[in-house]
Backbone as CSV, one residue per row, in Angstrom:
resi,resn,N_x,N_y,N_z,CA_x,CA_y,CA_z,C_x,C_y,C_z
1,UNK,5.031,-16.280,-20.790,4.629,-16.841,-19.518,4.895,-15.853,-18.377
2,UNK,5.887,-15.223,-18.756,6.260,-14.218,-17.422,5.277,-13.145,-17.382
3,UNK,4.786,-12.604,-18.601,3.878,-11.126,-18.547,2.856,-12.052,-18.085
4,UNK,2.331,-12.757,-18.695,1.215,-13.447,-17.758,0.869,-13.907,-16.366
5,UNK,1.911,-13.989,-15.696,2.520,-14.742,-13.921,2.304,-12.776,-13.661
6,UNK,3.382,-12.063,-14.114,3.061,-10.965,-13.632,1.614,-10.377,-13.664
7,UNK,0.718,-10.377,-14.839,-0.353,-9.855,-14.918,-1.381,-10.243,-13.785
8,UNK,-1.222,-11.605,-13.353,-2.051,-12.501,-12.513,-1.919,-11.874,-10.973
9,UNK,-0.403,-11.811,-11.129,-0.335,-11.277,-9.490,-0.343,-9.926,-9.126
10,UNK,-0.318,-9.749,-10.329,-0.649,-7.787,-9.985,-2.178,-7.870,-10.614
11,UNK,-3.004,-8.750,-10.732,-4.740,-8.307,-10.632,-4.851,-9.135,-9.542
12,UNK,-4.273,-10.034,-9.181,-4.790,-10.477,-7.745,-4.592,-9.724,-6.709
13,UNK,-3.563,-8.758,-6.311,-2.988,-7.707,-5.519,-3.850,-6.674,-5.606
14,UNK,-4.975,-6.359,-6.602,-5.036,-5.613,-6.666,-6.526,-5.233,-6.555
15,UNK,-7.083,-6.755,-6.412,-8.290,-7.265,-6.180,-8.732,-7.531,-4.329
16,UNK,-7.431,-7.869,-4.062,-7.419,-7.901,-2.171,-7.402,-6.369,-2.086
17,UNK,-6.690,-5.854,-2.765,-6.454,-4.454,-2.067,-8.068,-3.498,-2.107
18,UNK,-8.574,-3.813,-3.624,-9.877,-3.236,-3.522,-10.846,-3.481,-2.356
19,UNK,-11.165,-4.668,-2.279,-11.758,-5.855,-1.177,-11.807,-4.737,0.124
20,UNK,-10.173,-5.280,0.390,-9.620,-4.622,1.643,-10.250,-2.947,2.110
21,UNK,-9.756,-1.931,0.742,-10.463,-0.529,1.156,-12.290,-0.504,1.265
22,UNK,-12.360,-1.696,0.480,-14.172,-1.213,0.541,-14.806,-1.673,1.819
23,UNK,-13.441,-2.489,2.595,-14.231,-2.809,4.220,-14.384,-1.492,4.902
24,UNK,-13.780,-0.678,4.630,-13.542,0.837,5.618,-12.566,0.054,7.045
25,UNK,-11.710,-0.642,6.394,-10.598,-1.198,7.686,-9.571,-0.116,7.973
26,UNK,-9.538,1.513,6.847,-8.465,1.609,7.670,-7.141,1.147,6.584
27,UNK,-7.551,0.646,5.507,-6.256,0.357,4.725,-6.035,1.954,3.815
28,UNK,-4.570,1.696,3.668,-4.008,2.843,2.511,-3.394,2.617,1.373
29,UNK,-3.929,3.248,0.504,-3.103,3.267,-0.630,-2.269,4.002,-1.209
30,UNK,-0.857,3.962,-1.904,0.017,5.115,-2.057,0.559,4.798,-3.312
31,UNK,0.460,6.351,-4.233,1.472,6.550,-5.023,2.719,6.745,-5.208
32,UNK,4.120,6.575,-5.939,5.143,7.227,-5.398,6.078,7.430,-6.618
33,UNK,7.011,8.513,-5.993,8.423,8.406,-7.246,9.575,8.060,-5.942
34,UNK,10.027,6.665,-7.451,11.514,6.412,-6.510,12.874,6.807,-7.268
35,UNK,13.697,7.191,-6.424,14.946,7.269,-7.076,15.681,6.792,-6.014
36,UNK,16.850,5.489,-7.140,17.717,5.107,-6.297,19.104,5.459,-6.660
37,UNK,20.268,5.182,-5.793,21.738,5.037,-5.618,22.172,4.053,-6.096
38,UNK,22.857,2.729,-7.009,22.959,1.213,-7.568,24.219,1.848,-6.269
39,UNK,24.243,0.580,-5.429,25.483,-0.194,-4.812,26.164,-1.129,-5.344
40,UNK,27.411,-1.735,-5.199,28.370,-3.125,-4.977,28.268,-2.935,-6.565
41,UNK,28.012,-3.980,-7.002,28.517,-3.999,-8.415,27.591,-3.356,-9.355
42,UNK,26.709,-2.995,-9.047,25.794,-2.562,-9.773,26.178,-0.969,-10.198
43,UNK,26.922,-0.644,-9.228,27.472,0.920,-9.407,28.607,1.038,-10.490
44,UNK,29.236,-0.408,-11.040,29.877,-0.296,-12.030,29.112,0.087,-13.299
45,UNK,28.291,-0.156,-13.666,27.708,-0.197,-14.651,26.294,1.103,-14.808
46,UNK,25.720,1.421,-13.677,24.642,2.759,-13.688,25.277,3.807,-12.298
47,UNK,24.840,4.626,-12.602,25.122,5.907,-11.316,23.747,6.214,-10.797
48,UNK,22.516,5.795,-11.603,21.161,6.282,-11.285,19.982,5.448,-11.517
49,UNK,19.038,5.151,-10.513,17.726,4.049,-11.337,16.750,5.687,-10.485
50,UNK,15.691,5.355,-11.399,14.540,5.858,-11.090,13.070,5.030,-11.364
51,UNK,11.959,5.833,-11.036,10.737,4.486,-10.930,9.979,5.054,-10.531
52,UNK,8.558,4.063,-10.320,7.446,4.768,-9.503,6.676,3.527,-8.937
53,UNK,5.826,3.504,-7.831,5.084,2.165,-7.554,3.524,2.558,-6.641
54,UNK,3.121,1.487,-6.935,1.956,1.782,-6.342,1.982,0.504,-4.901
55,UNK,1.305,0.753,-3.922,1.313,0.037,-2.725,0.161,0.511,-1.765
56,UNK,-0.307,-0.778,-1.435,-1.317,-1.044,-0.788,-0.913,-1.470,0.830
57,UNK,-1.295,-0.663,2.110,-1.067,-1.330,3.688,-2.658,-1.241,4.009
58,UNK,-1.917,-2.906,4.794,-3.100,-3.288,5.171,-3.454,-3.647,6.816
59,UNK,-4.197,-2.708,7.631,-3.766,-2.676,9.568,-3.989,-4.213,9.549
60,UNK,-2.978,-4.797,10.113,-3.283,-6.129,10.830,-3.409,-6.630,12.553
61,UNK,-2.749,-5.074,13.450,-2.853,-5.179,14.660,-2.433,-3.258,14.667
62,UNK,-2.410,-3.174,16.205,-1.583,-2.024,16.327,-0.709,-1.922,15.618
63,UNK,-0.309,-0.672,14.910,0.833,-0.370,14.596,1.455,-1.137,13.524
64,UNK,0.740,-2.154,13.347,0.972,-3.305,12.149,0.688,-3.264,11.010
65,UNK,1.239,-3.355,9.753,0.615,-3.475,8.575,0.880,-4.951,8.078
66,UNK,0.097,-5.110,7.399,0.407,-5.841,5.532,1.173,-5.483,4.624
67,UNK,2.055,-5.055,3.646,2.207,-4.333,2.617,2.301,-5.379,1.236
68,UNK,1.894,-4.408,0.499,2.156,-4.947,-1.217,2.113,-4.079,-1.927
69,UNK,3.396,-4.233,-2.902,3.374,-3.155,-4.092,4.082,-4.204,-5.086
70,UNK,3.863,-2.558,-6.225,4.460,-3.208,-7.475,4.496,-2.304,-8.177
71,UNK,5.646,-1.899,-9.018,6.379,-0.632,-9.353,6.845,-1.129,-10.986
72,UNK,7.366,0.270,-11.505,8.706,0.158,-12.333,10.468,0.909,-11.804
73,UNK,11.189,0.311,-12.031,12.222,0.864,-12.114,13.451,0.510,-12.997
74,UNK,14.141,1.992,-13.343,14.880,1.513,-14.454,16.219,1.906,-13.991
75,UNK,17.516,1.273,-14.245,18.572,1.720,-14.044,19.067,2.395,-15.182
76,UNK,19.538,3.678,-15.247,20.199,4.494,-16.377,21.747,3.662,-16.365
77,UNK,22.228,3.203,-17.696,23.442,3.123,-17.765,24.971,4.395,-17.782
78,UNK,25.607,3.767,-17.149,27.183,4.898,-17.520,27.300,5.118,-18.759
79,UNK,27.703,6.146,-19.312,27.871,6.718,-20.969,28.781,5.687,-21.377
80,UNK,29.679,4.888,-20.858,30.592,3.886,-21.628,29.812,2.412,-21.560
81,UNK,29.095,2.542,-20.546,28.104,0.918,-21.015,26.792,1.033,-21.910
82,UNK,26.647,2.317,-21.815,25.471,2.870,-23.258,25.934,2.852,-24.245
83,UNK,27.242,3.116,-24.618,27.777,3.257,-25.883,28.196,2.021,-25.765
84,UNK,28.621,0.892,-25.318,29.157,-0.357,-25.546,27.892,-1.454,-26.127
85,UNK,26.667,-0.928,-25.154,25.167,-1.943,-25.467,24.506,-1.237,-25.985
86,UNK,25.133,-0.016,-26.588,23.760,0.440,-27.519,22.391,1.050,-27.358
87,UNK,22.280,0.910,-25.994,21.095,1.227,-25.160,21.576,2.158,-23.471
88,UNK,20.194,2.845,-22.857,20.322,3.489,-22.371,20.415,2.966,-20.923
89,UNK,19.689,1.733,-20.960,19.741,1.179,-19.574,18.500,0.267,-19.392
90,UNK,18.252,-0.438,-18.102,17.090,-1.272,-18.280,16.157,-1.852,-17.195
91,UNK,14.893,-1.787,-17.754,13.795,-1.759,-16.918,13.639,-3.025,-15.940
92,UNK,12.315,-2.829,-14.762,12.001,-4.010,-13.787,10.966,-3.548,-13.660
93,UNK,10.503,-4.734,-13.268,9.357,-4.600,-12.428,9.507,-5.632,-11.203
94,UNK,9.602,-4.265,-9.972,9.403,-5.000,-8.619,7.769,-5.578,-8.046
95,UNK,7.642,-6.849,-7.627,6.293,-7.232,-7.116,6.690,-7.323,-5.865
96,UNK,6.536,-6.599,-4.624,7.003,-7.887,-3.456,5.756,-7.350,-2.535
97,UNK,5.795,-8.168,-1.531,4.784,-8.177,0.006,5.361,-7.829,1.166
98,UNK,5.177,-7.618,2.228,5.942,-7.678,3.529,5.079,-6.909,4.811
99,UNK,6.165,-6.307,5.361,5.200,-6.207,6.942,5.502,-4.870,7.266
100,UNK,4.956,-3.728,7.980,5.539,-2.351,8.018,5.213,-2.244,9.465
101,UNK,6.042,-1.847,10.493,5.232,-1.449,11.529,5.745,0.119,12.365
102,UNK,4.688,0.585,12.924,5.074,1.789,13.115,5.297,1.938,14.385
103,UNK,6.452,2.708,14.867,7.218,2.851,15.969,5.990,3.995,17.095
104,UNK,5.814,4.756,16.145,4.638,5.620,16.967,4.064,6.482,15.532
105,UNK,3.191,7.516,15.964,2.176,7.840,15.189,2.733,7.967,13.537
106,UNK,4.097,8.282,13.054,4.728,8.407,11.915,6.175,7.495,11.811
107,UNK,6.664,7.244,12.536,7.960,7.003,12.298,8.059,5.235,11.893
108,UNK,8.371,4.673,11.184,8.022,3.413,10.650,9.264,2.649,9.981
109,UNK,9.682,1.626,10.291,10.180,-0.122,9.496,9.179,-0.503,8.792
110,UNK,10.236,-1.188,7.719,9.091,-2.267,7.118,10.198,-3.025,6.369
111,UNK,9.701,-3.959,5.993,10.649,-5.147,4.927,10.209,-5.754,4.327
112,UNK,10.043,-6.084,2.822,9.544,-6.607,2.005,10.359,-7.459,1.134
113,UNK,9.652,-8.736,0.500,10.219,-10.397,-0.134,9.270,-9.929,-1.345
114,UNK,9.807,-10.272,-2.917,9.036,-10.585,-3.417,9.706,-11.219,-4.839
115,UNK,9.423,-10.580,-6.403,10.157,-11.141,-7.229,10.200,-10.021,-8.048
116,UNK,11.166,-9.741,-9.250,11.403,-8.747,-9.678,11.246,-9.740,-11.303
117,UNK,11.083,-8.601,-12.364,10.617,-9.173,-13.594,11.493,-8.119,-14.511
118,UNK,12.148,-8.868,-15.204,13.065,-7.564,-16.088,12.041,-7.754,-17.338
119,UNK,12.289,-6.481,-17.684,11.139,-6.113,-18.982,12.383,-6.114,-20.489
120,UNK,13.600,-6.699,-20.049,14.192,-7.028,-21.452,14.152,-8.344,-22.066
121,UNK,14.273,-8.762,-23.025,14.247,-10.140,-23.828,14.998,-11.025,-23.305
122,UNK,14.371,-12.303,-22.592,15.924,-13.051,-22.057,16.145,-12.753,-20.400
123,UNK,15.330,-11.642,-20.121,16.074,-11.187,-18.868,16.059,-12.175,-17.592
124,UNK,14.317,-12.584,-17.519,14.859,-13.127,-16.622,13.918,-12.764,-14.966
125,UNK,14.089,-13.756,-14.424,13.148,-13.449,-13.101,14.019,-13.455,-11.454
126,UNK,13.805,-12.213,-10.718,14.706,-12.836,-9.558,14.282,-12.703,-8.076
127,UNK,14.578,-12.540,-7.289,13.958,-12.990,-5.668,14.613,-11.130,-5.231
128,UNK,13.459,-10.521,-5.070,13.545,-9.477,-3.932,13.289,-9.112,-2.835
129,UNK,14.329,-8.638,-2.133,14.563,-7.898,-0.926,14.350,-6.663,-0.724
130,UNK,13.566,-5.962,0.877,13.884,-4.808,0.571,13.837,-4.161,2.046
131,UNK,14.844,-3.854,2.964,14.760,-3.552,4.028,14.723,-2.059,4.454
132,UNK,13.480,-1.431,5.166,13.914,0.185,5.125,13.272,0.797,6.135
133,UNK,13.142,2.059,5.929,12.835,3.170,7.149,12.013,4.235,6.958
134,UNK,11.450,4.965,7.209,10.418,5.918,6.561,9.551,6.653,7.771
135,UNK,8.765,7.778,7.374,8.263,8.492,7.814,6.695,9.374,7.261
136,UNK,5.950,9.046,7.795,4.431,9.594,7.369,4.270,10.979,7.829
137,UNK,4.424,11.795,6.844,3.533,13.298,7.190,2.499,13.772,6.934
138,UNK,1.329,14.137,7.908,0.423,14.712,8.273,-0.392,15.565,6.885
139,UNK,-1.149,14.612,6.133,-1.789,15.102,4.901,-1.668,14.485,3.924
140,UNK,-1.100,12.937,3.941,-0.675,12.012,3.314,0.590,11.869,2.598
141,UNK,1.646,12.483,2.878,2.532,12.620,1.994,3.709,11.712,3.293
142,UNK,3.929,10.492,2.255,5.396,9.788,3.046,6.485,9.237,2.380
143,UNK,7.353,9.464,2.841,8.738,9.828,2.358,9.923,7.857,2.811
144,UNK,10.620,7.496,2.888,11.237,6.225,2.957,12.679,5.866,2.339
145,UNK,13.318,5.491,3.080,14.762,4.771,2.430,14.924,3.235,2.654
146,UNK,15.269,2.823,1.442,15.767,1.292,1.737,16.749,0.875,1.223
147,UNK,17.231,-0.376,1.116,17.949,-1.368,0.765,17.210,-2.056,0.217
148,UNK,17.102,-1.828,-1.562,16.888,-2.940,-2.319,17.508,-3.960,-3.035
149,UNK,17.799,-5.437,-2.836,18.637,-5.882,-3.415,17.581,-7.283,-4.920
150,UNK,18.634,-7.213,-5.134,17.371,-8.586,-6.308,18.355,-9.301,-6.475
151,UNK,17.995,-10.629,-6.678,19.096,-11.569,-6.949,18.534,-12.602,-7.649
152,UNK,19.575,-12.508,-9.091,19.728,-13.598,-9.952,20.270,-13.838,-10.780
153,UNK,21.567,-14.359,-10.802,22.557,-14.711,-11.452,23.416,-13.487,-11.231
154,UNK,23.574,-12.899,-9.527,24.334,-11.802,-9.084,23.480,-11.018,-8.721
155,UNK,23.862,-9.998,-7.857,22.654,-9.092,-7.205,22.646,-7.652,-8.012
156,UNK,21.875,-6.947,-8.278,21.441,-5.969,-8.633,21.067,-5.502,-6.925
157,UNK,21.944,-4.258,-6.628,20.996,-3.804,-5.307,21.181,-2.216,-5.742
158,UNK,20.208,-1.175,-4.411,20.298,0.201,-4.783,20.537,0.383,-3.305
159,UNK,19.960,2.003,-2.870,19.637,2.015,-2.122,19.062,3.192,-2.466
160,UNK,17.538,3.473,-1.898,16.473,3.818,-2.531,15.795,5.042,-2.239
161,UNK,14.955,6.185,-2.900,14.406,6.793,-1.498,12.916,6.775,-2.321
162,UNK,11.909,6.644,-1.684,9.804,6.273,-2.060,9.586,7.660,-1.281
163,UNK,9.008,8.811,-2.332,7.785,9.999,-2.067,6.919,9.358,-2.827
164,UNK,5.904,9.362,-1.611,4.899,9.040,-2.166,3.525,9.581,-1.021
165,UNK,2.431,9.887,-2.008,0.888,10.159,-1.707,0.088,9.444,-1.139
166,UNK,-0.316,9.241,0.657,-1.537,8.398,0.496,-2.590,8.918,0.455
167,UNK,-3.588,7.708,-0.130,-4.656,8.343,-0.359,-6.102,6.873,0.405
């Protein structure tokens, strides 16, 4: 049921987003690699997540966006919780939406709600957060830090940094 809820909302996301570029509104689309920092408790257990996502902004006023993405990211485990579980560490998938707005021609907020999907057996579904800061350079290439947290049944948070391509 879950690959299916996910499949639905990442072809529906992905169906506005087409929609959206074929108006010539002005929307962007971006590739990216993330690598994060695990905070609070999460730093007990990994030193490193990495990932990649794709995301769609969409102008809704000046300076205003839409946003939606949806990524993978995996947290690498510490060599003593790899050797305790046997495994190396473990995957997500972030879905979320939110709002980006830009301070002037590059410099940009944004914050995004959505749900996160663990890709292990059992894992499990949880409510994401993601508050951050970023910067657009001149040829499509933009760069970003956040605060990602997920929560369910305890928080998993990072803190993050998105290179990524628009195109």
């Amino acid at each position: 049921m879950k690959k299916l809820l996910l499949s639905l909302a990442f072809l529906g996301f992905m169906a506005v987003a087409a929609h959206a570029q074929s108006s010539s509104d002005g929307g962007k689309f971006s590739i990216g690699v993330e690598a994060g920092l695990p905070v609070g408790d999460t730093h007990n257990i990994s030193n490193f997540a990495i990932g990649g996502s794709l995301k769609y902004d969409h102008p809704i006023a000046d300076h205003l966006y839409l946003t939606g993405s949806a990524g993978y990211t995996r947290f690498l485990y510490k060599s003593e919780v790899k050797d305790f579980l046997n495994k190396s560490g473990e995957g997500f998938i972030p879905v979320k939406a939110g709002v980006k707005y830009f301070f002037d021609d590059a410099f940009f907020a944004e914050g995004q709600l959505g749900a996160v999907f663990s890709t292990e057996s059992g894992g499990g579904t949880g409510f994401a957060y993601a508050p951050g800061v970023g910067y657009s350079f001149a040829g499509g290439l933009e760069a970003g830090v956040r605060y990602e947290g997920w929560s369910h049944d305890g928080t998993v948070s990072q803190v993050a940094l998105r290179v990524a391509f628009k195109f």
